[in-house]
N, CA, C and O of each residue as an XYZ file, in Angstrom:
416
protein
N     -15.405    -10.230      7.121
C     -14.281     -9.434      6.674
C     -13.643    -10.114      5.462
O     -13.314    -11.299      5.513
N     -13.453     -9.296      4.277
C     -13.084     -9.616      2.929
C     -11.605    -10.245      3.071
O     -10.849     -9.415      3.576
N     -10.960    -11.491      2.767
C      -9.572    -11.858      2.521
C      -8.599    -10.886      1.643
O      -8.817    -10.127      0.699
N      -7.519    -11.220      2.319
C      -6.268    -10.364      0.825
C      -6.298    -11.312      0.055
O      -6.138    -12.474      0.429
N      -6.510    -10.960     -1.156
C      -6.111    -12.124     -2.592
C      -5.127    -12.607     -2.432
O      -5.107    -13.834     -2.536
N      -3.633    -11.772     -2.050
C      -2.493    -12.186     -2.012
C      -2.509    -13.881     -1.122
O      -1.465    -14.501     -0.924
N      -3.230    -14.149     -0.894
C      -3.030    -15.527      0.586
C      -3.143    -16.616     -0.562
O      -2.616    -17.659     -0.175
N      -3.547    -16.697     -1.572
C      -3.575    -17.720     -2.625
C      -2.607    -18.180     -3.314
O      -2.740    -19.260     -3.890
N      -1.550    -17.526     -3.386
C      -0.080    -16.995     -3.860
C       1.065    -17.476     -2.675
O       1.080    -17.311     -1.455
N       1.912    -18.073     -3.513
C       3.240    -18.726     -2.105
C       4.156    -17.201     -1.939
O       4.234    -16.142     -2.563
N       4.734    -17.773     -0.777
C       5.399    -16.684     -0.314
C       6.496    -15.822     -1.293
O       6.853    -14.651     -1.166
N       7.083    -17.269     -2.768
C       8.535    -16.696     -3.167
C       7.552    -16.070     -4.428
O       8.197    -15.439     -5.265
N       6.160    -16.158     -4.656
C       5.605    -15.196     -5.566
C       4.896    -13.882     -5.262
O       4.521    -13.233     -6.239
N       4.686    -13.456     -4.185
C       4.958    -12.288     -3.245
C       5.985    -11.355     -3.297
O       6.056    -10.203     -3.724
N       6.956    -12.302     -2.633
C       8.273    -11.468     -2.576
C       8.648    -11.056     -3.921
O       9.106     -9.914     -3.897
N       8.624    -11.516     -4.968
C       9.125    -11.465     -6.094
C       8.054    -10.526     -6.949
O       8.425    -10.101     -8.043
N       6.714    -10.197     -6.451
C       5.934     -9.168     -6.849
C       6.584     -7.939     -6.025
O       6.975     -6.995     -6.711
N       6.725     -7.864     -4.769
C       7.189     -6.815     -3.717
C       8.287     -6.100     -4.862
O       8.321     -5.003     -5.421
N       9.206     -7.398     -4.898
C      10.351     -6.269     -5.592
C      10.491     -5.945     -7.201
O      11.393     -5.396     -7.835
N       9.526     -6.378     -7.508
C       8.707     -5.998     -9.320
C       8.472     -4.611     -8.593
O       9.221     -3.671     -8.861
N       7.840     -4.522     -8.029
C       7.092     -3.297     -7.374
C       8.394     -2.638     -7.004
O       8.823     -1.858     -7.855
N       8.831     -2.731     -6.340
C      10.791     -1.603     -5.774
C      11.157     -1.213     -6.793
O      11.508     -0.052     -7.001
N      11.137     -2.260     -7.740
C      12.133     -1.739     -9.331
C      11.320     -0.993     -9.962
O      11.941     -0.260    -10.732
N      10.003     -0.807    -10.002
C       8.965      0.071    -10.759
C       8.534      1.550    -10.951
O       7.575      2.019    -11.565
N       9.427      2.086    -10.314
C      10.009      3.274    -10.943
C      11.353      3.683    -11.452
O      12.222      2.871    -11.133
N      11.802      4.745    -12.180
C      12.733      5.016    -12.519
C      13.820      5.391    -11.865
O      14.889      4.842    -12.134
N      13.706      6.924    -10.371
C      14.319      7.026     -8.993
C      15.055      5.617     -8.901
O      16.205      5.352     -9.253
N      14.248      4.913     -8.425
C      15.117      3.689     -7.988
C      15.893      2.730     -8.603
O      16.831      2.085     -8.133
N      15.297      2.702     -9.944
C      15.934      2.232    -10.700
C      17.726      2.517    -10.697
O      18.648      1.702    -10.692
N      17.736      4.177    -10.700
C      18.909      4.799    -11.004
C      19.553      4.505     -9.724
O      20.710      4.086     -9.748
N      19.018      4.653     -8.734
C      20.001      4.088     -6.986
C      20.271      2.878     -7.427
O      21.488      2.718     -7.335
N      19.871      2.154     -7.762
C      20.107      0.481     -8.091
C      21.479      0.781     -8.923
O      22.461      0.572     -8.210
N      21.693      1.063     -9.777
C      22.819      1.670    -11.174
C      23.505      2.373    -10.166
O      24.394      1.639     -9.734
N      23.497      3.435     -9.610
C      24.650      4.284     -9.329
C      24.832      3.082     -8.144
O      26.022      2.808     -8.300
N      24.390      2.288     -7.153
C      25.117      1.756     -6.230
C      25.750      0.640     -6.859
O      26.867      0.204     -6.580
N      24.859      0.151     -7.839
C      26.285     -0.814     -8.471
C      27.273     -0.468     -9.192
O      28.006     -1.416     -9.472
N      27.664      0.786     -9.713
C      28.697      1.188     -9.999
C      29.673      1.778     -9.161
O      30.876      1.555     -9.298
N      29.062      2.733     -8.057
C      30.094      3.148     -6.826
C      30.102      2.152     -5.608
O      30.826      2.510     -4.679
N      29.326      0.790     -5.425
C      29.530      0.094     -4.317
C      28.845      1.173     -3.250
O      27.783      0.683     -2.866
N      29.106      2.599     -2.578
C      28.151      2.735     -1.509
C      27.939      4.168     -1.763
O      28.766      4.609     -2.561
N      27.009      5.116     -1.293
C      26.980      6.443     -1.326
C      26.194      6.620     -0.523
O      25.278      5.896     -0.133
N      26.713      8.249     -0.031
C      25.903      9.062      0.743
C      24.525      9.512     -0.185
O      24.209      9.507     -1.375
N      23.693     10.039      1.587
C      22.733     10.194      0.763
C      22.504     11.571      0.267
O      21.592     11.791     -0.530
N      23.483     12.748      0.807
C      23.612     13.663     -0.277
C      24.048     13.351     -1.921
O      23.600     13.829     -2.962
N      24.805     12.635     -1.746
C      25.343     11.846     -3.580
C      23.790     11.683     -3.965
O      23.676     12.517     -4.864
N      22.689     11.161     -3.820
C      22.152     10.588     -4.017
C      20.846     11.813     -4.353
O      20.239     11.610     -5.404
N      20.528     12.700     -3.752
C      19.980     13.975     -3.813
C      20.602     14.428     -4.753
O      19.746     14.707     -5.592
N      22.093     14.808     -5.340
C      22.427     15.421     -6.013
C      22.026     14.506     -7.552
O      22.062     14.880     -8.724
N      21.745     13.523     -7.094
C      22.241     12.346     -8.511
C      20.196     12.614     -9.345
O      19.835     12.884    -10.490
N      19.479     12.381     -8.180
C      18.012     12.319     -8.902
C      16.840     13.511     -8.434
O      16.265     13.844     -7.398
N      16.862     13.831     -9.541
C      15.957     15.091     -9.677
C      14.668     15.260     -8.863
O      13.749     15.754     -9.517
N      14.452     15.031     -7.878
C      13.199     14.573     -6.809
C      13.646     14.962     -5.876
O      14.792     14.790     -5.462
N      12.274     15.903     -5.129
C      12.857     16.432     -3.744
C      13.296     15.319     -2.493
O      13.489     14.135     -2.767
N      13.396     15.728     -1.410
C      14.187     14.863     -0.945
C      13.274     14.164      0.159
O      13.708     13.300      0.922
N      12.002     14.618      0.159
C      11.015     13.592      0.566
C      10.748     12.440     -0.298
O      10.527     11.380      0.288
N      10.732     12.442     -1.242
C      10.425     11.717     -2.237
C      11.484     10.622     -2.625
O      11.168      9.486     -2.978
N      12.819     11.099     -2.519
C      14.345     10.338     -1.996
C      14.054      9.208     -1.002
O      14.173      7.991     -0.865
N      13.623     10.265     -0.414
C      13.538      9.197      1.117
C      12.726      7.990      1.131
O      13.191      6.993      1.683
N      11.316      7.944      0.477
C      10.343      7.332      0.194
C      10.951      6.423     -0.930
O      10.982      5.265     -0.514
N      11.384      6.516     -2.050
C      12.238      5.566     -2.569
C      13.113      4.617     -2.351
O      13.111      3.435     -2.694
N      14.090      5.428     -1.569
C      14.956      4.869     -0.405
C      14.216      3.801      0.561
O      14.624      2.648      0.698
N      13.497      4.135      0.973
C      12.664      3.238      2.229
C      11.694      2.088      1.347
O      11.412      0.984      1.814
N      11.398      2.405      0.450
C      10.867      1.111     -0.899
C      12.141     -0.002     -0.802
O      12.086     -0.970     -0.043
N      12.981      0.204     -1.443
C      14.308     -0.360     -1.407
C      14.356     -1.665     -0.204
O      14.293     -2.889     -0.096
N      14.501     -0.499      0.514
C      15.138     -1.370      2.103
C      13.989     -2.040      2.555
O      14.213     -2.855      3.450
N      13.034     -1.947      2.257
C      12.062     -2.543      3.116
C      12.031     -4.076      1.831
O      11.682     -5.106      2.407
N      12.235     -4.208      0.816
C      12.568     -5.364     -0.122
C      14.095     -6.006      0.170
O      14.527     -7.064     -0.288
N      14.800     -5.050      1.079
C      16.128     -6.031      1.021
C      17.082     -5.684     -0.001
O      18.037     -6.461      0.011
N      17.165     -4.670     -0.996
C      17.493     -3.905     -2.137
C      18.704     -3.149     -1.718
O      19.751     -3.065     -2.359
N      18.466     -2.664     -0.687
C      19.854     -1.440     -0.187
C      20.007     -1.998      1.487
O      19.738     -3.075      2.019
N      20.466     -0.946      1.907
C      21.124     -1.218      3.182
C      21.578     -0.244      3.669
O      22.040      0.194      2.615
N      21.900      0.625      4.520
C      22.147      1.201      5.171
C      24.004      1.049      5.877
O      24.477      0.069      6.453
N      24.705      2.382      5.558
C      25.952      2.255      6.181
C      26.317      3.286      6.522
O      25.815      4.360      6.190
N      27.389      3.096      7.349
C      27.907      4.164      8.131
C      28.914      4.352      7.346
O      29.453      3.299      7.004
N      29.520      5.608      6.798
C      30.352      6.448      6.143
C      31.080      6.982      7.306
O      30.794      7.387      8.433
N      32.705      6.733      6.197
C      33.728      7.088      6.881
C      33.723      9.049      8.029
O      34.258      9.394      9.082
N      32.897      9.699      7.102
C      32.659     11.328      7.552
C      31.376     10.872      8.641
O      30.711     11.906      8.574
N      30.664     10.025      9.539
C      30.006      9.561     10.332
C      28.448     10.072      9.828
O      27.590     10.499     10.601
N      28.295      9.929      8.370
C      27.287      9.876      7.893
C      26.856      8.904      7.257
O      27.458      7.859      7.010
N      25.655      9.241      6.923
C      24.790      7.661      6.660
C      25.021      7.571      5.416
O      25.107      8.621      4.780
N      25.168      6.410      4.800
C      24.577      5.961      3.457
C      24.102      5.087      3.400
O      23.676      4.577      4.436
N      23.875      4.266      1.767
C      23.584      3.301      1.375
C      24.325      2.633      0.514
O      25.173      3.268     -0.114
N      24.140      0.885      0.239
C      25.119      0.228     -0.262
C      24.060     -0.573     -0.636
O      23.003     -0.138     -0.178
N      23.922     -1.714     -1.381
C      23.521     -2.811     -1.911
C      23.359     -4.016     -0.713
O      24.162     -4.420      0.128
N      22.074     -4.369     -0.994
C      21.967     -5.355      0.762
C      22.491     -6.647     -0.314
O      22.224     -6.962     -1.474
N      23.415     -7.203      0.807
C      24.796     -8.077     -0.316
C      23.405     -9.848     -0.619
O      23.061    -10.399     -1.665
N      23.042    -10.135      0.807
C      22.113    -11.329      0.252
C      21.270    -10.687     -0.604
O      21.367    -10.537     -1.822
N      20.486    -10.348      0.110
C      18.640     -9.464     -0.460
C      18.933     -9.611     -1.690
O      18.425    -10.531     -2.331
N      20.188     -8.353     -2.500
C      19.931     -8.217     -3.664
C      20.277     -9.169     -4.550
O      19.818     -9.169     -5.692
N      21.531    -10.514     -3.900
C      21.433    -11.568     -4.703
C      20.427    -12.535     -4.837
O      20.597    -13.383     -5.712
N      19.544    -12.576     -4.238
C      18.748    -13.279     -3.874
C      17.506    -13.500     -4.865
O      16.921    -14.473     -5.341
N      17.348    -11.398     -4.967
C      16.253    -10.757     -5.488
C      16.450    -11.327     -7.303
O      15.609    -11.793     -8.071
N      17.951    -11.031     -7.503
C      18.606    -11.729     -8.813
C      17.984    -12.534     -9.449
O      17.405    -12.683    -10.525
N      18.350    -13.270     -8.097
C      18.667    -14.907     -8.702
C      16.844    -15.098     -9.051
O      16.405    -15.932     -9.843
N      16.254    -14.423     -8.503
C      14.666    -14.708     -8.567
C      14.063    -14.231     -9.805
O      13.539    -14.992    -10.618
N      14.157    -12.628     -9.981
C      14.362    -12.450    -11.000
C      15.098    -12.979    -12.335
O      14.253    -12.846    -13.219
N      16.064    -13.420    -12.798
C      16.678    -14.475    -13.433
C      15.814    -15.407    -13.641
O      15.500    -15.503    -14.827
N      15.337    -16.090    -12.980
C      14.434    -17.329    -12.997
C      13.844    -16.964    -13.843
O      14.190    -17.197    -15.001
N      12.652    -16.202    -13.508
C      11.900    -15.413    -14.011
C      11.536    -14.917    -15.740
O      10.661    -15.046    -16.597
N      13.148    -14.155    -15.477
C      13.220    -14.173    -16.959
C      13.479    -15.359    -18.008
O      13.048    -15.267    -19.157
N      14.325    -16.671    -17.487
C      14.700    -18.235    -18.237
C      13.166    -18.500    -18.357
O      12.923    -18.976    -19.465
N      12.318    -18.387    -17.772
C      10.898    -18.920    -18.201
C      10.034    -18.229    -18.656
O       8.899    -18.703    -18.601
N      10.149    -17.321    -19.068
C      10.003    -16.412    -19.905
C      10.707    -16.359    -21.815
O       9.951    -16.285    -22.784
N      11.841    -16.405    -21.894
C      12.501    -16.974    -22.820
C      12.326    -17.916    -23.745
O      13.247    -18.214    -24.505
């Protein structure tokens, strides 16, 4: 049985491909922007905000969270949203950052 390539590679250059990969479309891009400008939104806000049906929302959405990117909250009207996962996405930063200083 053939190996994953990935096993050659440390874990913080993985993770840091994973979320190259989250940020690699545009959809998400824009959830990334609108949650750092409103701090949290529903996920109707969020349907209304990007032109993609709402399977496709969802699937974006679930990219995100599964990197640690968003988060999941309970809204005051006992609906769901999302917010910025407060470590994950500093984390993801600070990695990124790196990234770019050695690059530079």
């Amino acid at each position: 049985m053939p190996l994953k390539k990935d096993y050659k590679f440390s874990d913080r250059l993985i993770s840091l491909s994973q979320i190259a990969f989250a940020l690699s479309h545009p959809a998400r891009i824009e959830i990334i922007e609108f949650l750092l400008e409103n701090g949290k939104s529903s996920y109707s806000d969020l349907i209304d905000l990007i032109p993609l049906s709402t399977s496709s929302i969802s699937q974006h959405l679930r990219a995100l969270e599964k990197v640690c990117l968003i988060q999941n909250v309970d809204l005051d009207n006992a609906s769901i949203g999302y917010k910025l996962h407060d470590k994950g996405f500093s984390e993801a930063w600070e990695e990124i950052g790196k990234l770019i200083k050695i690059a530079a």
